[in-house]
C-alpha angles and dihedrals in degrees: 000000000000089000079062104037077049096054086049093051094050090044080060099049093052086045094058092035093069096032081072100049093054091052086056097047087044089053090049093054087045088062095038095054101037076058105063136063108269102218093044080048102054090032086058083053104048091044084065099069089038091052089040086056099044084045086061100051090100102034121118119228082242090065093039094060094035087054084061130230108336107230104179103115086053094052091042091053096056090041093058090039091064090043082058099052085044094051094043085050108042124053106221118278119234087251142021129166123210109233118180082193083062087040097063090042085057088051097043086049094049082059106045083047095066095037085056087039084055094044089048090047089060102037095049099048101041122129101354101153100152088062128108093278093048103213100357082063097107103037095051086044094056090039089055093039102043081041086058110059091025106053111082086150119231092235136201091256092184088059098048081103104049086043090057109046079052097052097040102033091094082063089044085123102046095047085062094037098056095021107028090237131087123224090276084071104045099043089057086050091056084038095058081049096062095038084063100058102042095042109014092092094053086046093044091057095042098048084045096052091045089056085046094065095026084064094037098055088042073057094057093046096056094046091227124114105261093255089068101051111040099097094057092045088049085048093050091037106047090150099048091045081051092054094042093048088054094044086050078055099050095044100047109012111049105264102136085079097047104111099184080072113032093041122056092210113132118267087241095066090037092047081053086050101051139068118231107235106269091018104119114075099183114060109070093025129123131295139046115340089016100176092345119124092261101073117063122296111238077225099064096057093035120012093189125078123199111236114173112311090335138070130223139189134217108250085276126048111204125032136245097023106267116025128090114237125254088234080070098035106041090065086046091052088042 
């Protein structure tokens, strides 16, 4: 009996032990990201999946499969989640400096945060046989705990749409009602989201290549090398510099997650949707789990961040996979 009320003791020792060290590596990525200017930020992340694509061009389904399972949207999405909780916590600060130095220690750190969550999880639920569940105890607490901070859900992105008109269509009334559109409506808007994400890089480089050629052979009309002549083809082509500009956005800067362009739902429903920077009050305060994965994600009540005059989402909107956020559903129950 006291060999065992030892062990316990111990248990809780090792449980508390690294529920502090991932408050310290979650401090540190808080002070990493509220650093650092928020569009180069998401636009560093997003260039990893792009260059991780174009890097497997060439590479056979043998050395695919030989280089083992490829976890970097995951990675990604935990990583985005916590610059959204940062950003919903934090005002900006007067000045901030984009470092890609401090960008590989974020990434290191993401990635040291869900190895110590793993290791918590285990710590803090073995051995439990007196809980609700008697001897499975243990085993359904780690599940819950280690499903938790692990699931982001690889989701159908081209059925986001027909998920959400049927999901919304019994508040068909009250959407127009609050926000002047039906689910219809709604569901296109998260589909365009979607639709972003999966596709706006490919888009971006396309759109950027087409205005390439389109100045260079205004170039060869004029007879002239390109440099000279690129003020007077922006000043003929004002649409085509506007496109470029945006897919320079969406490549580099994050734009492929800025809903108030990519989604045509009114501001009213996104605003609902966002957090203000500095607005949550509960993720990094004080007390046990402070910004670790096991308090609340900012994500999971509001996907959208304000950043400047424009609102942007995390890769996935709605978490977990497939329920609709309170900051929908609380204006419809009202």
């Amino acid at each position: 009996m006291i060999q065992n009320q030892a062990d316990e003791e111990k248990r809780k020792e090792v449980a508390v032990s690294l529920m502090k060290d991932m408050e310290v590596t979650a401090a540190r990525m808080r002070e990493l990201i509220v650093g650092m200017p928020p569009h180069d930020l998401l636009g560093y992340i997003y260039a990893q999946r792009m260059m991780k694509a174009m890097s497997e061009q060439d590479v056979t389904k043998e050395e695919r499969e030989a280089q083992g399972p490829d976890d970097l949207i995951n990675q990604n999405q935990f990583l985005l989640e916590y610059i959204h909780a940062v950003l919903a916590t934090d005002p900006a600060p007067y000045k901030v400096e984009f470092s890609e130095e401090k960008c590989a220690e974020l990434f290191e750190l993401s990635s040291k945060l869900r190895e110590q969550a793993m290791f918590y999880a285990m710590a803090s639920s073995a051995d439990k046989k007196n809980g609700a569940f008697g001897p499975n105890t243990a085993d359904i607490e780690f599940q819950a705990k280690s499903s938790w901070v692990l699931l982001r859900g690889n989701r159908y992105q081209v059925l986001e749409g027909e998920f959400y008109r049927y999901v919304l269509e019994p508040h068909d009334e009250a959407l127009k009602e609050i926000y002047g559109v039906g689910a219809r409506e709604v569901a296109a808007g998260f589909q365009a989201m979607a639709d972003a994400a999966r596709t706006g890089q490919a888009f971006a480089i396309e759109e950027m290549m087409n205005q390439f050629q389109a100045a260079h052979a205004f170039a060869a009309a004029k007879a002239k090398p390109l440099k000279e002549v690129m003020e007077e083809w922006v000043a003929e082509n004002k649409d085509q510099s506007k496109a470029a500009g945006q897919a320079m956005e969406d490549m580099f800067r994050g734009g492929v997650a800025n809903v108030s362009r990519h989604t045509d739902l009114p501001q009213e429903l996104l605003a609902d949707l966002a957090y203000e920077r500095g607005e949550d009050k509960e993720f990094f305060a004080a007390g046990d789990h402070s910004g670790t994965p096991y308090r609340t994600l900012p994500v999971r009540k509001k996907p959208l961040i304000k950043l400047g005059s424009d609102l942007f989402r995390r890769r996935s909107m709605l978490y977990p996979r497939r329920r609709v956020s309170r900051a929908l559903v609380q204006p419809l129950a009202a």
